[in-house]
TORVEXSE-60150 format. One record per residue: residue in three letters; x negated, y, z negated of N, C-alpha, C, O in turn. Coordinates in steps of 0.2 Angstrom, whole numbers, plus 5000, padded with zeros to 4 digits. Each point is the difference from the previous one (the first is absolute). Example, Ala and Ser with C-alpha at 12.3 -4.5 7.8 and 13.67 -1.06 7.14 Angstrom:
! TORVEXSE-60150
ALA493449724961500450065000499650065000499549994997 SER500750065007499650064999500450054997499750064999 
END
This chain:
! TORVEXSE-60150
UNK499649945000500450065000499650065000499550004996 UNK500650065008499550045000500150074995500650024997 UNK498950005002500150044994500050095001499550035002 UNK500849984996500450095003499650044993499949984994 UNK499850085009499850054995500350034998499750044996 UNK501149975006500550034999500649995001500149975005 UNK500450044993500550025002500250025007500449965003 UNK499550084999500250015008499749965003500249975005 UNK499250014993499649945006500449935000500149965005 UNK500050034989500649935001500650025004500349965004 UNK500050124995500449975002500150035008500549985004 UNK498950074998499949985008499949915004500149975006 UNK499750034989500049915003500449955001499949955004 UNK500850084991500549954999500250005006499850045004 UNK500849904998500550015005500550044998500250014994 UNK500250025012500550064999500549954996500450054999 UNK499949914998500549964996499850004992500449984996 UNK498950035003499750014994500750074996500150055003 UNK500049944992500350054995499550054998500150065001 UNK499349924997499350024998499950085007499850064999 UNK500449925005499850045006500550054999499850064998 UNK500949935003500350065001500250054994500350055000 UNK499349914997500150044993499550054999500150054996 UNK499249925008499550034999500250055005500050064997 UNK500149945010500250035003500450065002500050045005 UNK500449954990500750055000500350054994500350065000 UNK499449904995500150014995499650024991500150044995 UNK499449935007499350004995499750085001499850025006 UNK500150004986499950065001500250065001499650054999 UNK501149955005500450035004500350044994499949994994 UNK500550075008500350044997500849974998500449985004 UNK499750014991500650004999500650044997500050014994 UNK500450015009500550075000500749984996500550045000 UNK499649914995500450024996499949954995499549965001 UNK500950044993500149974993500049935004499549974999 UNK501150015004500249935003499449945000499949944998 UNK499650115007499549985003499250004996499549975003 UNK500550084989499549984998500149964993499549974997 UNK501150025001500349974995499949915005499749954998 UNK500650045008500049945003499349985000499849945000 UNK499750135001499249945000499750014995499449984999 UNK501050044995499849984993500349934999499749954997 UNK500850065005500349924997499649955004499849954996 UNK500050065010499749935001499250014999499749945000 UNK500050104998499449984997500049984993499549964998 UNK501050074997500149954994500049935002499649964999 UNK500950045005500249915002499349965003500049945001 UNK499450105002499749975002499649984998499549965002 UNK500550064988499549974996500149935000500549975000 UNK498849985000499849964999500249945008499849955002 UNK500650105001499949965007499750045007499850054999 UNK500249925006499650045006500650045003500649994999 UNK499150055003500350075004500549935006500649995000 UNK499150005003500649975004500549964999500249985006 UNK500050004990500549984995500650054999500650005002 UNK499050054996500450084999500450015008500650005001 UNK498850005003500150025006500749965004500450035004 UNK499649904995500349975002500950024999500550015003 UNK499249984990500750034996500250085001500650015000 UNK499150025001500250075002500750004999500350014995 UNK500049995011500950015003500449954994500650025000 UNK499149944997500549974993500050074994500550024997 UNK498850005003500150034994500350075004500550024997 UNK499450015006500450065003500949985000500350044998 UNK499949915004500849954997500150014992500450044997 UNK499249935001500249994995500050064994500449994996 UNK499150075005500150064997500350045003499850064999 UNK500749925005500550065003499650035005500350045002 UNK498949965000499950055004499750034996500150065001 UNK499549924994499650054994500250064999499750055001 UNK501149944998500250074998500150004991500349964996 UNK499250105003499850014994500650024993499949994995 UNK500650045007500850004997500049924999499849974996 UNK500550025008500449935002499649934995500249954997 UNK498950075003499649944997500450034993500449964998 UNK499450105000499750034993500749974997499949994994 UNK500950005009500550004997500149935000500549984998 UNK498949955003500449945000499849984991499750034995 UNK500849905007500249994992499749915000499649985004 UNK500649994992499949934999500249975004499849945000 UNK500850065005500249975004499650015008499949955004 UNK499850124997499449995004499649984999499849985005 UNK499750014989499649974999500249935002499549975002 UNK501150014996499949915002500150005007499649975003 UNK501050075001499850005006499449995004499949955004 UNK499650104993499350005003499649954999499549995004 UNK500649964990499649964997500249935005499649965001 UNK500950055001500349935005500250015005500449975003 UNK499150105000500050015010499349965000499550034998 UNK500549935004499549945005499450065004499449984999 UNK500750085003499850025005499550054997499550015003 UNK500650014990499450034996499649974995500049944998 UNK499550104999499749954994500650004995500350064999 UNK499849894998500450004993499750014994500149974995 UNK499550085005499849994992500350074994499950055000 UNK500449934997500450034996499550084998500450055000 UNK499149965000499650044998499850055004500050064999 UNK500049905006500050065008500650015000500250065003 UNK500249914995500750035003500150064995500050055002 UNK500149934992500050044996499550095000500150054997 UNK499649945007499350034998500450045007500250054998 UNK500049945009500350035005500650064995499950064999 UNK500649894999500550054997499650054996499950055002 UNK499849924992499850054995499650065005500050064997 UNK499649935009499850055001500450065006499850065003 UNK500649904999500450055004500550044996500350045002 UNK499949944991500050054995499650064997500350054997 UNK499249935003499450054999500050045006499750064999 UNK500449945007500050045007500450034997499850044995 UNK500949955006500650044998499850054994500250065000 UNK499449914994499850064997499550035001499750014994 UNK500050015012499650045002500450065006499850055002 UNK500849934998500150055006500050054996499950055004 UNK500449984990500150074999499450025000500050055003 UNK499449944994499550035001499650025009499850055003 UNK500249884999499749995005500450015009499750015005 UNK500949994993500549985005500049915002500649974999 UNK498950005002499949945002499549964998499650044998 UNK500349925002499549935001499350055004499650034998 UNK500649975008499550035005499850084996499450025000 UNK501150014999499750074995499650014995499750054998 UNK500549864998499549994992499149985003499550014997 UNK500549985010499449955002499850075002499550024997 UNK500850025008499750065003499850064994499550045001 UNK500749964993499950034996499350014995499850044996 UNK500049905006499349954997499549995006499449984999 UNK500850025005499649985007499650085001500350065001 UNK498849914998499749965000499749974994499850044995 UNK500249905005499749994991499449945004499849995006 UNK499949974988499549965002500549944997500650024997 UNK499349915003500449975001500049964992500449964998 UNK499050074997500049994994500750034995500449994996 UNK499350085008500950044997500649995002500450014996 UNK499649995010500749965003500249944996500649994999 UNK499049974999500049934998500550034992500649984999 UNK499150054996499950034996500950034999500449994996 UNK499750045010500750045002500549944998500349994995 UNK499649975012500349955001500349934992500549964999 UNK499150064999500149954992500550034996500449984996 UNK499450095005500550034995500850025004500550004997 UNK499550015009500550015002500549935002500649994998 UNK499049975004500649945004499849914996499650004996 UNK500749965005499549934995499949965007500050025005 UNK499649934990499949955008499450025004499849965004 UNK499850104995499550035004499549974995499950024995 UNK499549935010499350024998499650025005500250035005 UNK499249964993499550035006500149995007500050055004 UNK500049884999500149985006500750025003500150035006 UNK500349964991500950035000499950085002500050015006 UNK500050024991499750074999499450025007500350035005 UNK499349964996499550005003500249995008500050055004 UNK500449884998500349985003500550055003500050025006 UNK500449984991500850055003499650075003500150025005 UNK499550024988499750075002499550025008500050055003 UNK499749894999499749985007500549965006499850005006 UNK500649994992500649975004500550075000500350025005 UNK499750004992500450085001499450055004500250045004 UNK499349964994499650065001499850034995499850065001 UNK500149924995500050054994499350004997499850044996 UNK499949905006499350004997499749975009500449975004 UNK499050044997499650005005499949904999500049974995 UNK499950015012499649945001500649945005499949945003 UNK500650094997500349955002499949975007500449955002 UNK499050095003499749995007499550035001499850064998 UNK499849905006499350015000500050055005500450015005 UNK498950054995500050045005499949985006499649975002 UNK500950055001499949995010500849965001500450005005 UNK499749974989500749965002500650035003500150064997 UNK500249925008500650045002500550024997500250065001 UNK500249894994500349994997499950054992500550034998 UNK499149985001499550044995500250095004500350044996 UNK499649985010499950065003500850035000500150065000 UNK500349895001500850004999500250024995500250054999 UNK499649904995500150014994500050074998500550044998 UNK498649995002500150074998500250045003500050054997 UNK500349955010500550045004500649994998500250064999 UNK500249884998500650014996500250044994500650024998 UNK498650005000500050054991500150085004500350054998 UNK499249945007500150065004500750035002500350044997 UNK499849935007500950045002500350004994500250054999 UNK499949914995500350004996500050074996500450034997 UNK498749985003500150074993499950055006500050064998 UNK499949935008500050075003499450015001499850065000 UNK499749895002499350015001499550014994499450015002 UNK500950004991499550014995499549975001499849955003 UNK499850094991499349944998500349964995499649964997 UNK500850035003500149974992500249915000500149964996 UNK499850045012500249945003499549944998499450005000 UNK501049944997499449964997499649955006500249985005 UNK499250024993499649965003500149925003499649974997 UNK500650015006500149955003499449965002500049945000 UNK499550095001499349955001499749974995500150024994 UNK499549945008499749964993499350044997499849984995 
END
């Protein structure tokens, strides 16, 4: 099996049916434009402790079903009869703890919006930090989060530098996405490694 120095380089190699790819390709790194969509790539990097990313990847479209569409109202209001729902969809991880840990922290968004407006407004408020105090942020704000968790989501959103190597295409997209978004600032996170 040949051995990748990176992340893009495995997944320029992969074939186009690889999940690994389109995720690297489309989505990693990338800017993401609302609550929905960074509450969803929180949940699935909780969920992807102690198992491999394409696990997650496969599951994608179950866990998007089954949180309603990561809509952050709808998670924060479920009760014990969601929780067993969730624990007995086939198509997610079942682990009471992640599940647990999605709800509880799409409650904590909700308690960010008066201050922040949004999820996205709490991260833009703190952006640029190094990933020791983000780390730091993140324990006190949300549960569920350690270093790789944390680490993980912040480089998959953009928010901390490394998620593509310099030259990657996929990578040059990336930080054109933070661009149109803030309006060409500097303040655009680094996407290269």
């Amino acid at each position: 099996m040949p051995q990748y120095s990176s992340y893009c380089e495995y997944c320029a190699a992969s074939p186009a049916g690889d999940p690994n790819k389109a995720y690297h390709d489309l989505e990693y790194g990338f800017a993401i434009d609302s609550d929905a969509g960074l509450f969803g790539r929180l949940v699935l990097e909780i969920n992807q402790a102690g198992l491999s990313w394409v696990t997650i990847l496969k599951k994608k479209d179950a866990f998007h079903r089954a949180y309603e569409g990561f809509d952050v109202d709808r998670v924060a209001s479920y009760g014990e009869r969601d929780v067993e729902r969730l624990l007995s969809d086939a198509g997610i991880i079942r682990n009471r703890l992640k599940v647990a840990a999605a709800i509880e922290n799409a409650r904590r968004i909700v308690a960010l919006r008066p201050e922040y407006g949004s999820f996205g407004g709490w991260l833009e408020a703190y952006h640029p930090m190094a990933k020791d105090a983000w780390l730091k942020l993140f324990k006190k704000t949300f549960v569920f989060v350690g270093g790789e968790i944390v680490g993980e989501f912040l480089m998959s959103s953009g928010y901390l530098p490394g998620a593509h190597v310099p030259g990657c295409p996929a990578g040059e997209r990336a930080a054109a996405s933070f661009t149109r978004r803030r309006g060409g600032g500097t303040s655009s996170p680094d996407t290269r490694g």
